[in-house]
TORBA-508177 format. One record per residue (C-alpha): residue in one letter; x, y, z. Coordinates in steps of 0.25 Angstrom, whole numbers. Example, Ala and Ser with C-alpha at 12.3 -4.5 7.8 and 13.67 -1.06 7.14 Angstrom:
BEGIN
REC aa     u     v     w
REC  a    49   -18    31
REC  s    55    -4    29
***
This chain:
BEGIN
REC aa     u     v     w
REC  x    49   210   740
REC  x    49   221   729
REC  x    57   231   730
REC  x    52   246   725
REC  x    56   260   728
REC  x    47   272   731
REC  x    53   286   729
REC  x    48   299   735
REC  x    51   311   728
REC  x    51   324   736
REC  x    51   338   731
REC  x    48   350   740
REC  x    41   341   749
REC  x    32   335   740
REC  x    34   319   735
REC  x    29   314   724
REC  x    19   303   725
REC  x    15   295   713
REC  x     3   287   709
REC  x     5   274   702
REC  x    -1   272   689
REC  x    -9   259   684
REC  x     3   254   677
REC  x    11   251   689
REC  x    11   237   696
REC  x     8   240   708
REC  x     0   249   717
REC  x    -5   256   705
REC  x   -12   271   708
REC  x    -6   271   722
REC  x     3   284   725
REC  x    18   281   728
REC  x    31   286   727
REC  x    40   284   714
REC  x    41   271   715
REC  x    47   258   707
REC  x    53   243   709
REC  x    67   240   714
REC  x    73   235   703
REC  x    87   232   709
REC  x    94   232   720
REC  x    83   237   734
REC  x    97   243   739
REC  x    98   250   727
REC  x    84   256   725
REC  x    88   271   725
REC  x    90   267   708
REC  x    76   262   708
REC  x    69   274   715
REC  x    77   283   705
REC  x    73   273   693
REC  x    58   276   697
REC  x    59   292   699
REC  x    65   292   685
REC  x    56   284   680
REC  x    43   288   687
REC  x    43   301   688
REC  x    56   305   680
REC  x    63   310   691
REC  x    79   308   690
REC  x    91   307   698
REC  x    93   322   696
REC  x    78   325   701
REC  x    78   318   713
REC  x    88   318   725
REC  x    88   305   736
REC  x    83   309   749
REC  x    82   295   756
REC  x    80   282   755
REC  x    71   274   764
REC  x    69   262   770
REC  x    60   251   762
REC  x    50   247   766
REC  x    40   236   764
REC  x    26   237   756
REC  x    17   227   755
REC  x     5   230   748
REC  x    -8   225   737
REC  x     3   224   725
REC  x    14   218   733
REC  x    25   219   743
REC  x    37   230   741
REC  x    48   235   748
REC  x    48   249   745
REC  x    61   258   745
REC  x    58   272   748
REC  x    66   285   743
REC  x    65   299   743
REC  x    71   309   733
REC  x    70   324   731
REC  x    67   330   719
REC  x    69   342   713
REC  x    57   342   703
REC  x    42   339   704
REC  x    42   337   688
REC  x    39   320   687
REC  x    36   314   673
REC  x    30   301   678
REC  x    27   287   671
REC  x    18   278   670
REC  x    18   272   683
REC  x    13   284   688
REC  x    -1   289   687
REC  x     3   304   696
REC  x    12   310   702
REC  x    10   320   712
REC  x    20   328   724
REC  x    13   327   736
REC  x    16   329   751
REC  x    21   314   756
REC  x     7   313   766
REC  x    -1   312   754
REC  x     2   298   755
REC  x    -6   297   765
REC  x   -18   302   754
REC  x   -16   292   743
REC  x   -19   278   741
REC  x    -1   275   739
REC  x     7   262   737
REC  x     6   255   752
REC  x    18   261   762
REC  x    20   274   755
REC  x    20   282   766
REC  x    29   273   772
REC  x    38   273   760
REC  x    39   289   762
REC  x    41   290   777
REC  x    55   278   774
REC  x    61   291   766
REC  x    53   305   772
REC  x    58   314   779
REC  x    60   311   795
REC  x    64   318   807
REC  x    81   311   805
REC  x    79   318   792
REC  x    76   333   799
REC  x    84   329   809
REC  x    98   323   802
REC  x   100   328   789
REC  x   112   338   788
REC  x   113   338   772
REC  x   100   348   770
REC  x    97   362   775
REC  x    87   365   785
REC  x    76   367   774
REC  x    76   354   771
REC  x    78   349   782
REC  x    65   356   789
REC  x    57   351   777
REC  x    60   337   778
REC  x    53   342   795
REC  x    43   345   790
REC  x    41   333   781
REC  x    43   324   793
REC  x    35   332   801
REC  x    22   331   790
REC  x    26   315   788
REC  x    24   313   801
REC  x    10   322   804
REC  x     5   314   791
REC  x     7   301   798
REC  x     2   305   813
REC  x   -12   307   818
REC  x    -5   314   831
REC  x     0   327   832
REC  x     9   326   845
REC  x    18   315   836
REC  x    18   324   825
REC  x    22   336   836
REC  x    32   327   842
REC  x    39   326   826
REC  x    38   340   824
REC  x    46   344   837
REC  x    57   333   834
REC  x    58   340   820
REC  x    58   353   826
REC  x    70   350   833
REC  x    76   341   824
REC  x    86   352   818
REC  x    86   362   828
REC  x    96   373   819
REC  x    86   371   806
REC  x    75   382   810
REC  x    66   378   798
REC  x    65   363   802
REC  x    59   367   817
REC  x    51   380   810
REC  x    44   372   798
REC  x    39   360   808
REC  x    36   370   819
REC  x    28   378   808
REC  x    21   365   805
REC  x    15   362   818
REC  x    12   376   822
REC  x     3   378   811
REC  x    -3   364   810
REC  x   -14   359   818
REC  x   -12   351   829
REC  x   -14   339   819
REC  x    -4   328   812
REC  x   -11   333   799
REC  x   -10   348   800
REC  x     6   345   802
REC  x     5   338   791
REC  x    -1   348   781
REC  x     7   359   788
REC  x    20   351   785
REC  x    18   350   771
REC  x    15   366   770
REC  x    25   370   775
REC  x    35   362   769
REC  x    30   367   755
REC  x    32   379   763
REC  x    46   378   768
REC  x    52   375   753
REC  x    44   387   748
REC  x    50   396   758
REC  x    64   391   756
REC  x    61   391   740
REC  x    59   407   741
REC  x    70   409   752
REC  x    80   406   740
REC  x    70   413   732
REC  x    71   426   741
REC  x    88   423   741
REC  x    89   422   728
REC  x    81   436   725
REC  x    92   442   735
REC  x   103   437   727
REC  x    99   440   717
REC  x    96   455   720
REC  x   110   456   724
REC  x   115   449   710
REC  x   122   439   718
REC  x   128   428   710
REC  x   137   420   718
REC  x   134   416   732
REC  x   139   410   745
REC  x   132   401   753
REC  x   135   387   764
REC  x   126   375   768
REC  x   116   368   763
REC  x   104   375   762
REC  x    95   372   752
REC  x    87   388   755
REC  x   101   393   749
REC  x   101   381   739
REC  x    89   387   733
REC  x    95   401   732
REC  x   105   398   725
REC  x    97   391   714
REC  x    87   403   715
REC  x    99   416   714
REC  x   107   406   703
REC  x   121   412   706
REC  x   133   410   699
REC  x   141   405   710
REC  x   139   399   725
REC  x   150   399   734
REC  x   148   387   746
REC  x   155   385   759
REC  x   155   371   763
REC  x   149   371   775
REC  x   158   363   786
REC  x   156   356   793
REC  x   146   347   785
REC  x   152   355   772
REC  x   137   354   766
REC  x   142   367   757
REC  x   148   358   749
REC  x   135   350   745
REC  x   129   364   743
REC  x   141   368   732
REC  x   138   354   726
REC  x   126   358   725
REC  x   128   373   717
REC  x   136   367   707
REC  x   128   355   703
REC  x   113   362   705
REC  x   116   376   701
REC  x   121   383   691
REC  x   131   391   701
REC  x   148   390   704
REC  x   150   384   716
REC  x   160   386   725
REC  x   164   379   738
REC  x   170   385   750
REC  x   173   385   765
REC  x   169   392   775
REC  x   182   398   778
REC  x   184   402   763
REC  x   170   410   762
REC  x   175   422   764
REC  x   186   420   752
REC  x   175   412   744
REC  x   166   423   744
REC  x   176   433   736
REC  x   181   423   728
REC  x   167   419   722
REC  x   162   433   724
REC  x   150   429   731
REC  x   138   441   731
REC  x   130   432   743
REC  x   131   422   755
REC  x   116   413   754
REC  x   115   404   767
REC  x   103   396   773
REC  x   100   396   787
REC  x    97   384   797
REC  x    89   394   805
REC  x    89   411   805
REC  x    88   413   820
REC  x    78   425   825
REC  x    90   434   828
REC  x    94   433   812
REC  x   105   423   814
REC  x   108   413   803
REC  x   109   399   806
REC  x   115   391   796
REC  x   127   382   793
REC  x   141   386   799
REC  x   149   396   789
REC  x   137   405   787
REC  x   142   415   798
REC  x   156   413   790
REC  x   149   417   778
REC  x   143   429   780
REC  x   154   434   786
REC  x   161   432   774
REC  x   148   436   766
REC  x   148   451   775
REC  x   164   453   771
REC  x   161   451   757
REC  x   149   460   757
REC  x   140   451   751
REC  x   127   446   757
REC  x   123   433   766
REC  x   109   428   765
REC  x   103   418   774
REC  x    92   411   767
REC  x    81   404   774
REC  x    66   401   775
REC  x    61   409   786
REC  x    58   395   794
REC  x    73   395   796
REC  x    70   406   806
REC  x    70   400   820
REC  x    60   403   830
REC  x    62   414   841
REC  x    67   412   852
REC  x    75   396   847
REC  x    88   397   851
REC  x   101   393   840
REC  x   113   386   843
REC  x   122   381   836
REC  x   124   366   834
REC  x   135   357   838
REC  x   147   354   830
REC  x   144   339   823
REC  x   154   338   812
REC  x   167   339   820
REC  x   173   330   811
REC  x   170   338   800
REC  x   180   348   805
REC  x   189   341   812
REC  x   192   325   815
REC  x   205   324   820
REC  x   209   319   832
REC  x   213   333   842
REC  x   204   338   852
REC  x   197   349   842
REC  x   185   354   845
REC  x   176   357   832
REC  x   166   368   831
REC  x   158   367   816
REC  x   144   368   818
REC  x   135   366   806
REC  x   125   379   810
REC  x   130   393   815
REC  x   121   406   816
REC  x   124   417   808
REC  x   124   431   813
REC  x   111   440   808
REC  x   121   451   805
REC  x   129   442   794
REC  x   117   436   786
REC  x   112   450   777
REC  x    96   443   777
REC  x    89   432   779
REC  x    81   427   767
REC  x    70   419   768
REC  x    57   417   760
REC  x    52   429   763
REC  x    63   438   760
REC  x    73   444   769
REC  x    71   442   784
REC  x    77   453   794
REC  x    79   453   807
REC  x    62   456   811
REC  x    58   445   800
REC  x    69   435   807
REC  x    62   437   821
REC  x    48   435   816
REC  x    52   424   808
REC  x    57   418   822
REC  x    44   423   830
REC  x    35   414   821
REC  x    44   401   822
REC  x    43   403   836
REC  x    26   405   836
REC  x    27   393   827
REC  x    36   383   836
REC  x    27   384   848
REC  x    19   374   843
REC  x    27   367   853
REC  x    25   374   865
REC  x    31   359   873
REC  x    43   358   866
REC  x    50   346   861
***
């Protein structure tokens, strides 16, 4: 059987599909992803999806980023029998230059397939590498952003694939509760099935809205940030964790330097300073948690950026372990500590916090005594230490915190039986 790849190429939601042209062999004018034959090894077709997204589209190894590799699958269809190696990469860029087996090109919502005359099994092929409730529920390398829009593409996946609202229900509430410390992933699919109909398709469509929603929101979060900092004429900056809402900041304020703890216990403050001094143009430094105090002098830090996992309705920051540390230091130093965060972070009224138990005891200690380990990946910051909350709309206080948290309430009794 032959062996060929199909790559799906995801930016801000949106795939590209593409239509192949008359000078292809086979299943000419049919939409598809990037695809091509595997010219080598089948275990080794990672180098042929990349062969065919430079020579397609001209996307290169530096515009695209792996997200996952599925499981081939078997096509059989009018111009032959495949086995078909699906991928999925992220791409910085919509710009394409395609070639001439490629007669358009166009970024589209993945349920268009549904729309389009495409190469047999193509939905298929996209579901072996979509996002999926293990996704929402088990990835501990992205921040809670990304994590509550890859919810909201599981949950629009699965409404364009159902004719029956109570499995589509019954996939919202286990995403709902999939990461119960990310306030964003249970608000954005609450959001979806309070304002849909009571059909699989109005899910679907209000899915895809918000999604392009949710990245606008945190797109001007950083945006609003960055205005702050710059206001303030900072130009080095203190920050911990992963969060890719204070990932954005940095790039929009451009400072000189940015100062990183590590973030124990998974230490993911080290992939962010990686990431300063590879994709920015700023100093990056790294540092611990018990340091931050002496690191903020010693770099003469102006400001302290953090995310949040969730601002709770009293004002309280949720967000990794080190960020009450932080603003401790940040209130010694006289500089200020912004918390920011699209206002879907805000949990609903009345929804209790706690914190969650300790997982990476061995990330702290491994011997063999009888000691008891206490690092917990979340804490919540006190109101009093974080100088605002910033999100898309500007600077929340306390009031705007509150309402915030009223509406995420209205919104999850869509509900009303539970889980």
């Amino acid at each position: 059987m032959t062996h060929v790849v199909t790559c799906f190429v995801r930016n801000r939601g949106r795939v590209l599909l593409v239509r192949r042209s008359d000078s292809v062999g086979t299943f000419p004018g049919r939409w598809a992803g990037v695809s091509g034959y595997v010219e080598g090894d089948p275990a080794a077709a990672e180098d042929d999806a990349r062969r065919e997204l430079r020579e397609e589209v001209r996307l290169g190894d530096g515009d695209v980023e792996l997200v996952r590799v599925g499981a081939p699958l078997d096509v059989t269809g009018a111009d032959g029998e495949f086995t078909v190696h699906p991928f999925l990469f992220e791409a910085e860029t919509r710009e394409t230059v395609t070639n001439e087996e490629i007669s358009e090109a166009e970024w589209t919502d993945p349920t268009a397939i549904f729309e389009r005359e495409t190469v047999p099994e193509l939905w298929e092929t996209w579901r072996r590498v979509a996002p999926s409730l293990p996704t929402v529920r088990e990835d501990r390398t992205h921040g809670s952003a990304w994590i509550a829009a890859r919810a909201l593409e599981t949950l629009r996946d699965d409404a364009a694939e159902s004719d029956d609202w109570e499995s589509v229900a019954r996939t919202a509430r286990k995403l709902r509760d999939a990461r119960p410390n990310m306030a964003a992933v249970s608000n954005r699919v609450n959001r979806a099935m309070a304002t849909a109909d009571r059909t699989p398709d109005s899910v679907r469509e209000r899915c895809i809205a918000l999604l392009r929603e949710s990245l606008d929101a945190t797109d001007a979060a950083a945006e609003t940030a960055a205005e702050r900092l710059a206001a303030r004429e900072a130009t080095t900056l203190a920050t911990l964790s992963r969060s890719g809402t204070v990932r954005a900041t940095v790039v929009e304020s451009d400072p000189e330097a940015v100062v990183v703890a590590e973030s124990r216990p998974d230490c993911e403050g080290v992939g962010v300073a990686e990431w300063v001094a590879a994709e920015t143009d700023a100093d990056a430094a790294l540092t611990t948690e018990a340091a931050i105090p002496a690191a903020l002098s010693e770099f003469d830090a102006d400001a302290a950026v953090v995310g949040a996992d969730a601002v709770l309705s009293d004002g309280r920051v949720v967000n990794k372990t080190g960020t009450t540390a932080l603003a401790l230091a940040a209130r010694e130093a006289d500089i200020p500590i912004y918390a920011v965060a699209a206002r879907d972070k805000v949990r609903p009224a009345g929804d209790s916090w706690e914190a969650e138990e300790t997982t990476r005891t061995d990330a702290v200690y491994d011997g063999e005594e009888a000691v008891s380990v206490f690092a917990p990946t979340f804490e919540a910051t006190p109101a009093g230490l974080v100088d605002a909350v910033v999100t898309e709309a500007g600077l929340e206080d306390a009031e705007d915190v509150r309402r915030i948290a009223e509406e995420h309430a209205e919104n999850a009794a869509w509900d009303e039986s539970g889980p």
